[in-house]
C-alpha positions in Angstrom: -102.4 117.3 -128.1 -101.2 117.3 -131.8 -99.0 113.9 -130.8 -102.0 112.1 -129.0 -104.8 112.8 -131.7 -102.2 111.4 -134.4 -101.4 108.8 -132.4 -104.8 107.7 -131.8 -105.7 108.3 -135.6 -103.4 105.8 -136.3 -104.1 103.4 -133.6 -107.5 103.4 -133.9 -108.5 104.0 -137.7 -106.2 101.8 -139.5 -108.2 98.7 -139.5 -110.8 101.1 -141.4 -108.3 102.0 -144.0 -107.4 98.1 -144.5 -110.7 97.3 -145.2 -111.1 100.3 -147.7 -107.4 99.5 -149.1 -108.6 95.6 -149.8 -111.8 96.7 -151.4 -109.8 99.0 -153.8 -107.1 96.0 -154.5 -104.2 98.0 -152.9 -102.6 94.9 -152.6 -98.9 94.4 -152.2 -96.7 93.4 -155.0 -93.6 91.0 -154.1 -90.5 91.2 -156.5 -90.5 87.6 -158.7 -86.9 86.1 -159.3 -87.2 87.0 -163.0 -87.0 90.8 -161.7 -84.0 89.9 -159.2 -82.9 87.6 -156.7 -84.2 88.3 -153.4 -85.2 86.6 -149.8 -88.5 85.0 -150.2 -91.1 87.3 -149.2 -94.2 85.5 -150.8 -96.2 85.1 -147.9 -96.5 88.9 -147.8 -97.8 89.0 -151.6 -101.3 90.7 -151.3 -100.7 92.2 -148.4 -102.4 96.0 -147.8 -100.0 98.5 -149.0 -100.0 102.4 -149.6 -100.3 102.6 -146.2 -98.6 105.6 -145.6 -101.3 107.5 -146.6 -102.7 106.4 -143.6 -100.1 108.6 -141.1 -100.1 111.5 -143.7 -103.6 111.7 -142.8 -103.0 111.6 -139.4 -100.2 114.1 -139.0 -102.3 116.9 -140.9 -105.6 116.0 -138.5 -103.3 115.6 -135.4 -100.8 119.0 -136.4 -104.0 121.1 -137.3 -106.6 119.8 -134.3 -103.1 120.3 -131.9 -103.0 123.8 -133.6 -106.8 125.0 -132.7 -106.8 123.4 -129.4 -103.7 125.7 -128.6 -105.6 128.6 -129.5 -102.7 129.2 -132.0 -102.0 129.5 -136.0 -100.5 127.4 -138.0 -96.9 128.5 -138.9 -95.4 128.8 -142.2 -92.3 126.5 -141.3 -95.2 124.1 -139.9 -96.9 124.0 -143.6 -93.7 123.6 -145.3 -92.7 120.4 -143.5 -96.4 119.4 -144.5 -96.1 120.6 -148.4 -92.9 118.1 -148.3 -94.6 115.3 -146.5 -97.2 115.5 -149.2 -95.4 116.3 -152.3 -93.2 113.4 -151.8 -95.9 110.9 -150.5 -97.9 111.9 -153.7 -95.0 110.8 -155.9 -94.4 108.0 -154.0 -98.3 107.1 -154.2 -97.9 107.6 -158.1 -95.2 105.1 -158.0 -97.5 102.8 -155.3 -100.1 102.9 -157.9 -98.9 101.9 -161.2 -97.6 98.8 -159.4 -100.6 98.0 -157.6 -102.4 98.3 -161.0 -99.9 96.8 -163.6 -99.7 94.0 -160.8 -95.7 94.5 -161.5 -93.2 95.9 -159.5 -92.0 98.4 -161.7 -93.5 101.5 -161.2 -91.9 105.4 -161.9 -88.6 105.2 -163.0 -85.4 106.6 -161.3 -85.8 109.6 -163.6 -89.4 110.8 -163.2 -88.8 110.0 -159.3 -86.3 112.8 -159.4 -88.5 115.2 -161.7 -91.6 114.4 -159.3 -89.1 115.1 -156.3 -87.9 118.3 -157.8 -91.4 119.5 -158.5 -91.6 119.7 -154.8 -88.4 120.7 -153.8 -88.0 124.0 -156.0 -91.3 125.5 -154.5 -90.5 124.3 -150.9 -86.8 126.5 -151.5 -88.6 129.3 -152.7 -90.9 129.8 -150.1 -88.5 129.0 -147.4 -85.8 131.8 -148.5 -88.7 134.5 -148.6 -91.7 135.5 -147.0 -89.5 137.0 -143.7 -91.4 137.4 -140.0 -91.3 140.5 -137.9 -88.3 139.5 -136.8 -86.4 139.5 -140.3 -86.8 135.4 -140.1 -87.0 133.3 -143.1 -87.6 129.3 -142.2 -84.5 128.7 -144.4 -81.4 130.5 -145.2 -78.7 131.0 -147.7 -76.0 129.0 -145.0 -74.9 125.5 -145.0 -75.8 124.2 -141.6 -74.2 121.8 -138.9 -75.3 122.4 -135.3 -76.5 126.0 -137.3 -75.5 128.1 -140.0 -71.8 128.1 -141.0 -71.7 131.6 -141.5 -68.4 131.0 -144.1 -70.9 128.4 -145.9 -72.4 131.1 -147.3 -74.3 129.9 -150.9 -74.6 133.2 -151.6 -70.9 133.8 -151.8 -71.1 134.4 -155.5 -73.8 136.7 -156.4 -77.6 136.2 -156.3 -78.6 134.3 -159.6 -75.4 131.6 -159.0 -76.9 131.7 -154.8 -80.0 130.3 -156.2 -79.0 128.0 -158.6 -76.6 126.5 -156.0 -79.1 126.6 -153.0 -81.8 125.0 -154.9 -79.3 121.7 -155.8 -78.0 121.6 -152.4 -81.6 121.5 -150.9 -82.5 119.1 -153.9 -79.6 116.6 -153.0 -80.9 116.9 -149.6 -84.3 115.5 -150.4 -83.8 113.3 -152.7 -81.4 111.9 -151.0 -82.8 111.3 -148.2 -86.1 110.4 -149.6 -84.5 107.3 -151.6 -82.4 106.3 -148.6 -85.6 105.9 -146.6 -87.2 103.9 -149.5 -84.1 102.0 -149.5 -84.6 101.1 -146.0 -88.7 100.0 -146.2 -87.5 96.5 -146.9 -88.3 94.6 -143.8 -91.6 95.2 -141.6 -91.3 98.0 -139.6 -87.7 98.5 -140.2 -88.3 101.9 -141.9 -91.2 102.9 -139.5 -89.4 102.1 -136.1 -86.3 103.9 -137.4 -88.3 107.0 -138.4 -89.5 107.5 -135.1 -86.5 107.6 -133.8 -85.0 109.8 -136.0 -88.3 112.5 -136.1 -89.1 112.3 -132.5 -84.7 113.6 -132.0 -85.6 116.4 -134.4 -88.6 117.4 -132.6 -86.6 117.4 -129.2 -84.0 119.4 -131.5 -86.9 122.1 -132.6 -88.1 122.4 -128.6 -84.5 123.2 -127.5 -84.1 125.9 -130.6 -87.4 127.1 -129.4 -86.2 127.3 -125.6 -82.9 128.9 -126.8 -84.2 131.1 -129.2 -83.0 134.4 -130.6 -86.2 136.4 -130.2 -88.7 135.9 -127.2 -87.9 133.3 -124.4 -83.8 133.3 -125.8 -83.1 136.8 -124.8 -80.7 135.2 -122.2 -79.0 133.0 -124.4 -78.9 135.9 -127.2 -76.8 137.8 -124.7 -74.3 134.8 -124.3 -74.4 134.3 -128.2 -75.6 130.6 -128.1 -79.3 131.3 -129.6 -80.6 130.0 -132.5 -82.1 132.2 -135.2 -84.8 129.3 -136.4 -87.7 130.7 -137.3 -91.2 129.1 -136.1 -89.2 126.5 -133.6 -92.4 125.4 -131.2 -94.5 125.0 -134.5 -91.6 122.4 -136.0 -91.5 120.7 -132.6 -95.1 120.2 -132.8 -95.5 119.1 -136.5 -92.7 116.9 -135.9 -94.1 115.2 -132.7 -97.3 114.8 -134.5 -95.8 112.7 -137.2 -93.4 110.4 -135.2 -96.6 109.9 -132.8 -98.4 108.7 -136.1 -95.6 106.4 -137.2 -95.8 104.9 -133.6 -99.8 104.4 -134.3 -99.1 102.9 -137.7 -96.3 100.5 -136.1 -98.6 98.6 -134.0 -99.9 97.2 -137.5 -96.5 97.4 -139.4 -94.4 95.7 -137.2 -93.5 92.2 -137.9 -95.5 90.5 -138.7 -97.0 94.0 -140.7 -100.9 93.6 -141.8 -100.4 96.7 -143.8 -97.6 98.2 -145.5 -96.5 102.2 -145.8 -95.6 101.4 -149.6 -93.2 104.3 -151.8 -95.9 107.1 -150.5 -95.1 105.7 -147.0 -91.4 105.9 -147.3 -90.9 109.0 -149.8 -93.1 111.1 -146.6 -90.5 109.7 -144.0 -87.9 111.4 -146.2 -90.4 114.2 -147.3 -90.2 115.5 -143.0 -86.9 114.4 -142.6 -85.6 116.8 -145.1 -87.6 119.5 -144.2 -86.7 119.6 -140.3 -82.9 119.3 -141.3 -83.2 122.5 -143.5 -85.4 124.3 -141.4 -83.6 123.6 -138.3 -80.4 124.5 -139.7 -78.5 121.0 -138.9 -78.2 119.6 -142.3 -74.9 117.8 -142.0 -76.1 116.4 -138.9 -78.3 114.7 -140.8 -75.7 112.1 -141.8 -75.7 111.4 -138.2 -79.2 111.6 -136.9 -80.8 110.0 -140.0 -77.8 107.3 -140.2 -79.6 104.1 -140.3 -81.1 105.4 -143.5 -77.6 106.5 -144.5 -76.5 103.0 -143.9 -79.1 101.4 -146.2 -78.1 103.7 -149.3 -74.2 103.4 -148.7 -74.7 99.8 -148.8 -76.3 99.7 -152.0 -73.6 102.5 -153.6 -70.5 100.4 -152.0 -72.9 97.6 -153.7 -72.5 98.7 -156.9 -68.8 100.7 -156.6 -67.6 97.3 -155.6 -69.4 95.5 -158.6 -67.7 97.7 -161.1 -64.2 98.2 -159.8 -63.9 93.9 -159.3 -65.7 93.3 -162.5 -68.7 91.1 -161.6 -67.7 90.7 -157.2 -70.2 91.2 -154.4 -69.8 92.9 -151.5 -72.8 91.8 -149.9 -74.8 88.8 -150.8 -77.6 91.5 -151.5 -78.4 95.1 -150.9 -79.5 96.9 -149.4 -77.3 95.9 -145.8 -80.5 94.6 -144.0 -81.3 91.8 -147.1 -77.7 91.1 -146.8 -78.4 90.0 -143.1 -81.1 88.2 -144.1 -79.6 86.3 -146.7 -76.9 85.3 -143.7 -79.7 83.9 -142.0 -81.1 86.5 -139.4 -84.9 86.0 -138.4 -86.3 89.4 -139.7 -87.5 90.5 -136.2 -83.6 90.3 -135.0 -82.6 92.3 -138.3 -85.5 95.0 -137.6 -85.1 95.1 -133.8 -81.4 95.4 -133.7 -81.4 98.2 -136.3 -83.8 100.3 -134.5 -81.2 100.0 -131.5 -78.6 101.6 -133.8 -81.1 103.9 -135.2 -82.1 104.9 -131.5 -78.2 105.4 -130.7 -77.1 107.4 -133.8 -80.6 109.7 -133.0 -79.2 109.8 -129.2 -75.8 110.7 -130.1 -76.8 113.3 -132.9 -79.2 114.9 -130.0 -75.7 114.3 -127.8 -73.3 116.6 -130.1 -76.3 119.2 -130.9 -76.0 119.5 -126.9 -72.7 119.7 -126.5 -72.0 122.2 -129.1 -74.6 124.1 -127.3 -72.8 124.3 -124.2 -69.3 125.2 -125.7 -70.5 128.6 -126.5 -72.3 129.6 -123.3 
């Protein structure tokens, strides 16, 4: 229910934002070559952008209206995915805006990014190591996490204060991190959107299995072969999850090539916002690198970019960066670039699903 009302938001009630976004001037702002040297993308100058706010709106109608028609509450895990997916889209909508309005595409600097980012990471942290259930479950935990906690990753290792300090950077890499990588990737149309279905819609499959395997209530059987999971709120994370990937898919049928509207920084910095939070709440943060590789792929590009720069003293790698504006530059038609990167973003979310399986079955 959550997926098919988000969906249908997004399907249906974009068109309504576009003409709301063009009356307002939210018009997209293309990089000149006095800023650097890029593809040409000038037909797309003008285009509607911000329009992630579009499927941020529709995953808190869909996740909410899912949550009443189940007869159910909403969960505290739920709402911290949420808090991410809108703390991160409003910094990315700060960013969205002073471009839109200076008519420039400068916007936030790297540094207040990563101050915005952090004012939304260090309460997201706090509430997710506190607030316990009946069953002694916080939604995260004081573990660095693969297929689950690595109980010998423990961040807590050296006391409480230094377990803090330490947990709050690691989770802060996390998201920003991921968050930029994402951004990195919103290059082409769709490219970012197609690939963010793939990799949302695996973690909500992920959440559903946790929630079928779970320590307390329907895992009792897998408890006694010690292969549960001890994720708190599991169902709710599949559903939140679902709900957003099912909005992406609405707001693809208009951002795919050629895109009438684009997500824009509040678009992209969401993407990494529930990204993020289902990796720490689900406990596979290192699978991340996996699951979310596509996005990976854009931001190592751009730091081999630069390594490679430095070390040769004025070399390229690439012709650009990030990878997919290197492709282009070669010559690929930008529906072959964005097409044949979802496929690898499809197989990397496959595969990460694959291992999280097979893990699974080593220890029952």
């Amino acid at each position: 229910m959550a997926a098919a009302i988000s969906l249908a938001f997004n399907l249906f009630l974009t068109p309504v934002f576009l003409r709301l976004f063009r009356r307002w001037g939210w018009g997209q702002v293309i990089r000149t070559p006095e800023d650097v040297a890029n593809p040409s993308h000038e037909a797309k100058r003008g285009t509607p952008t911000m329009g992630g706010v579009i499927f941020i709106v529709g995953t808190i109608v869909g996740y909410f209206a899912g949550v009443i028609a189940g007869g159910s509450t909403p969960a505290l895990s739920a709402i911290l995915v949420l808090w991410l997916m809108v703390g991160f889209g409003a910094v990315g909508f700060i960013d969205d805006y002073m471009k839109v309005r200076s008519q420039r595409s400068l916007g936030l600097s790297g540094w207040r990014k990563v101050i915005g980012q952090l004012l939304v990471m260090v309460p997201f942290g706090v509430v997710a190591l506190n607030f316990p259930n009946q069953y002694e479950q916080t939604p995260a935990s004081g573990y660095i996490s693969l297929f689950r906690d690595i109980t010998w990753l423990n961040l807590f290792a050296f006391g409480v204060v230094i377990g803090w300090i330490v947990y709050l950077i690691w989770i802060a890499v996390i998201g920003i991190a991921t968050s930029n990588s994402v951004n990195l990737t919103d290059g082409l149309d769709g490219l970012a959107a197609g690939a963010g279905v793939f990799v949302v819609s695996a973690y909500s499959l992920i959440a559903f299995w946790q929630f079928k395997q779970s320590c307390v209530g329907t895992g009792v059987e897998a408890d006694a072969l010690d292969a549960c999971y001890q994720v708190r709120d599991p169902f709710s994370l599949a559903i939140v999850a679902a709900s957003f990937a099912a909005g992406l898919v609405g707001f693809l049928w208009w951002n795919a090539p050629k895109a009438k509207v684009f997500m824009g920084d509040v678009g992209s910095m969401a993407i990494g916002g529930v990204i993020t939070a289902m990796a720490i709440l689900t406990r596979t943060e290192l699978l991340l690198f996996v699951i979310a590789g596509i996005f990976v792929l854009s931001s190592g590009s751009v730091i081999l970019q630069r390594t490679y720069f430095k070390v040769t003293r004025g070399k390229r790698l690439f012709l650009m960066s990030p990878f997919h504006h290197h492709l282009e530059m070669r010559g690929w038609p930008e529906v072959t670039i964005v097409v044949r990167l979802w496929i690898i973003a499809g197989l990397l979310a496959v595969s990460a699903i694959g291992l999280f399986y097979v893990e699974w079955l080593t220890l029952i």
